[in-house]
N, C-alpha and C positions, 0 to 999 in steps of 0.2 A: 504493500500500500504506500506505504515513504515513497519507495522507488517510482511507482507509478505518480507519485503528487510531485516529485522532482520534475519527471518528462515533462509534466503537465504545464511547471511553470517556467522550464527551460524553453519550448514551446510555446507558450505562451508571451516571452521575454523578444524572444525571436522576431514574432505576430508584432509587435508592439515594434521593436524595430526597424523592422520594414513599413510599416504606417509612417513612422515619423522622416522615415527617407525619403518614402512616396510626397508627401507634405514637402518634404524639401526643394525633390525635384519637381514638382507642379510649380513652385513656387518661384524657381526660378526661372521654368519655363513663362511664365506670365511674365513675371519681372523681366526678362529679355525680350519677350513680344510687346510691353510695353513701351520700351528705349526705342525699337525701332519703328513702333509709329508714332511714339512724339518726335525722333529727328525725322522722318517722312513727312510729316506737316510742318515740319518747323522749315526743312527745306522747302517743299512749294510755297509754302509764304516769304520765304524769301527772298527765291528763284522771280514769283509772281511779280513781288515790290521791286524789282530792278529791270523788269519786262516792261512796265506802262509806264507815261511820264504824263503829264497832263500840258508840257512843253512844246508846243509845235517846232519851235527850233532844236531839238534834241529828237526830235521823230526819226523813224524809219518809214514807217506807215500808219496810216488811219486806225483806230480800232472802232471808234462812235464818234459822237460831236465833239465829247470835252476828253475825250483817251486817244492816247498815240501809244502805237508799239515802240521802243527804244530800239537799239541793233541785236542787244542779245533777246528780246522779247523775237524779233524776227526770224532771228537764228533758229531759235527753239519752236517757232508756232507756224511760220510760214514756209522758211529756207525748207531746201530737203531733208538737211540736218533731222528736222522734224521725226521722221520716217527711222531714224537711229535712235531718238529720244524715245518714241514709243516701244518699239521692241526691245530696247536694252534690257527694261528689268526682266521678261521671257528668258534672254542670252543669260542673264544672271543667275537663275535658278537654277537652270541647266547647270552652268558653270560650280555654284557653291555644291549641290548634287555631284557630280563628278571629282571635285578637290577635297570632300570633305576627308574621306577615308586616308588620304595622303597629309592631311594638314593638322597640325596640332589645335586643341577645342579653343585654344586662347584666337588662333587664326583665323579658323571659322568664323566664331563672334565676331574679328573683326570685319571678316568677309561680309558676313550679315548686316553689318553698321552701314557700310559702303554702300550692299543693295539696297540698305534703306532711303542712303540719300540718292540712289540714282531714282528708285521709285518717286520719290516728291520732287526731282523735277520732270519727271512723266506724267504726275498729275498734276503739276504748278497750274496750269491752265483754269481749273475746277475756279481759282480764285476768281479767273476774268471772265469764267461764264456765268456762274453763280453769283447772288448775293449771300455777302459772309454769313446772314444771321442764320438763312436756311445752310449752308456747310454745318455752323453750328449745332442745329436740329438734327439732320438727317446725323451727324457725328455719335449725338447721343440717344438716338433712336439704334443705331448700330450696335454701340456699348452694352443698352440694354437688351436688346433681339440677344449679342453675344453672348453675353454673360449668364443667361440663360441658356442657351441650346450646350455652351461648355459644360453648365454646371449638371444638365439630363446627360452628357457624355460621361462624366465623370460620374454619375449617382447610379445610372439605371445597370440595374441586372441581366438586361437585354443584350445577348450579340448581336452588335451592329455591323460585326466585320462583312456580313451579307448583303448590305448594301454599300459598301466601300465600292466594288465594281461596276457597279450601277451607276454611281454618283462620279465617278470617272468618264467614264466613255461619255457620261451627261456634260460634263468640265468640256471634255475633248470637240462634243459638238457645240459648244458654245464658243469654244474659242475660234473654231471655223466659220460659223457664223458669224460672228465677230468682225472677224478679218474681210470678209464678203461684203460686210455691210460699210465698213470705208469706203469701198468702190460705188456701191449700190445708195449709200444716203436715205434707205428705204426708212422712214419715221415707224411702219409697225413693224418692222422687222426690230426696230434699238428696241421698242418697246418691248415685245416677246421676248428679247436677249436681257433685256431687264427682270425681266418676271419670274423666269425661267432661273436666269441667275441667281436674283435671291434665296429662290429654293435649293438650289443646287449646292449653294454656301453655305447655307442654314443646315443642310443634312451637312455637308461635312464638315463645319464648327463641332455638330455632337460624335462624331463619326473618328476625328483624330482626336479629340480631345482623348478618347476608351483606347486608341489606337496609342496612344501616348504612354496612357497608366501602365494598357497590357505590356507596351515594351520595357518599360522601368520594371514590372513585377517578376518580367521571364528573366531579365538580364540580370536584376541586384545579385543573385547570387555568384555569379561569376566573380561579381569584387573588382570589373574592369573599372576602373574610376575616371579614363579617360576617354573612355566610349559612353560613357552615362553621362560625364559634359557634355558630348560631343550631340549624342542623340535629346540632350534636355534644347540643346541649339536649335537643332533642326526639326525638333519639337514645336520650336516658337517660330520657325520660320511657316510651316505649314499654318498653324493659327495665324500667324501676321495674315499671312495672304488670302485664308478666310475671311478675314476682319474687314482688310482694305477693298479686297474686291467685293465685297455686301455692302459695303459703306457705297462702294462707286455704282454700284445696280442699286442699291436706294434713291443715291443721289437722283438718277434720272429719273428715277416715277416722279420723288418727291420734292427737288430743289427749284427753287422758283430763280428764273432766270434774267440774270442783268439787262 
């Protein structure tokens, strides 16, 4: 009986250990998904404020009656330039993806930092379409939508890993769509890639958040400590890209435009 009430609370001590790691690594996974969408807005806001001037002698180009583009607002919104700024942070993901395994987790992070600021100035623009108050809105409409469908990721008892392939190939055609619809300009096609997107972010906000825990629960024991920074990174890099790309398919249903 001793013996059996030992296992019980050596096992028990174990249980309890792993919870508080789990706690750790969630925590830090947030905590780095947070850094990299506060410098992702703090870059397009700042990218945006050295884009417009309200200077006709400092113009490039017209933007409205009382907004001029500057040279580098041109660079980045009308030059071809353009066309590199958009698809950069795509080439980024790709890239961090591929260099992770080769790079130390301190590199990563900072790899991650970097695709954060290329991402805000790929959406610096949202400043000169939108009015701030609605970015504002639709920002903390997203926070809350997020914060939620993570926290049904991390609570429910549900395998979700069965719609992970689902929710891919769904990614996969929206980003086709996507791309089509630059050429095309079609107004209900953005709109269904809006709609469509939301849902698609929304399932997999809950979907890597469970996808996140189960890989911290299968690996703790291995004791790699630098594969657990490595994947708490690229943990936060899949929710960053959740987060931003639901904020950006909100923003179109819902931001009221300049």
């Amino acid at each position: 009986m001793a013996q059996f009430d030992t296992i019980r609370s050596a096992a028990g001590a174990r249980t309890a250990e792993i919870d508080a790691g789990l706690r750790a690594h969630m925590n830090k996974v947030y905590a780095t998904m947070a850094a990299g969408t506060f410098i992702t807005f703090l870059a397009a806001w700042a990218i945006a404020g050295l884009a417009v001037t309200s200077d006709p002698s400092a113009a490039a180009a017209q933007l409205n009656a009382d907004t001029y583009l500057t040279s580098l607002g041109y660079a980045l919104y009308a030059s071809p330039l353009k066309w590199v700024i958009m698809f950069a942070p795509l080439a980024f993901v790709f890239g961090i993806g591929a260099a992770a395994n080769r790079m130390s987790a301190a590199g990563v992070q900072l790899l991650f930092y970097v695709f954060a600021t290329v991402m805000g100035i790929s959406i610096s623009s949202i400043f000169l379409v939108f009015t701030g108050e609605s970015i504002v809105q639709v920002f903390l409409i997203t926070s809350i939508a997020f914060t939620g469908l993570s926290l049904v990721g991390y609570t429910t008892k549900k395998d979700l890993s069965g719609m992970g392939a689902f929710l891919i190939m769904g990614l996969i055609g929206l980003i086709v769509a996507s791309v089509v619809n630059i050429f095309l300009a079609s107004s209900a096609l953005a709109f269904a890639v809006s709609v469509i997107g939301v849902l698609i972010f929304a399932g997999l906000t809950a979907y890597d958040t469970q996808r996140i825990k189960n890989d911290y629960l299968q690996m703790v024991h291995m004791g790699d400590q630098e594969w657990l920074a490595k994947s708490a990174i690229m943990g936060a890099l899949s929710l960053y890209l959740d987060f931003i790309n639901m904020f950006m398919m909100l923003l179109q249903l819902l931001g009221n435009r300049e």
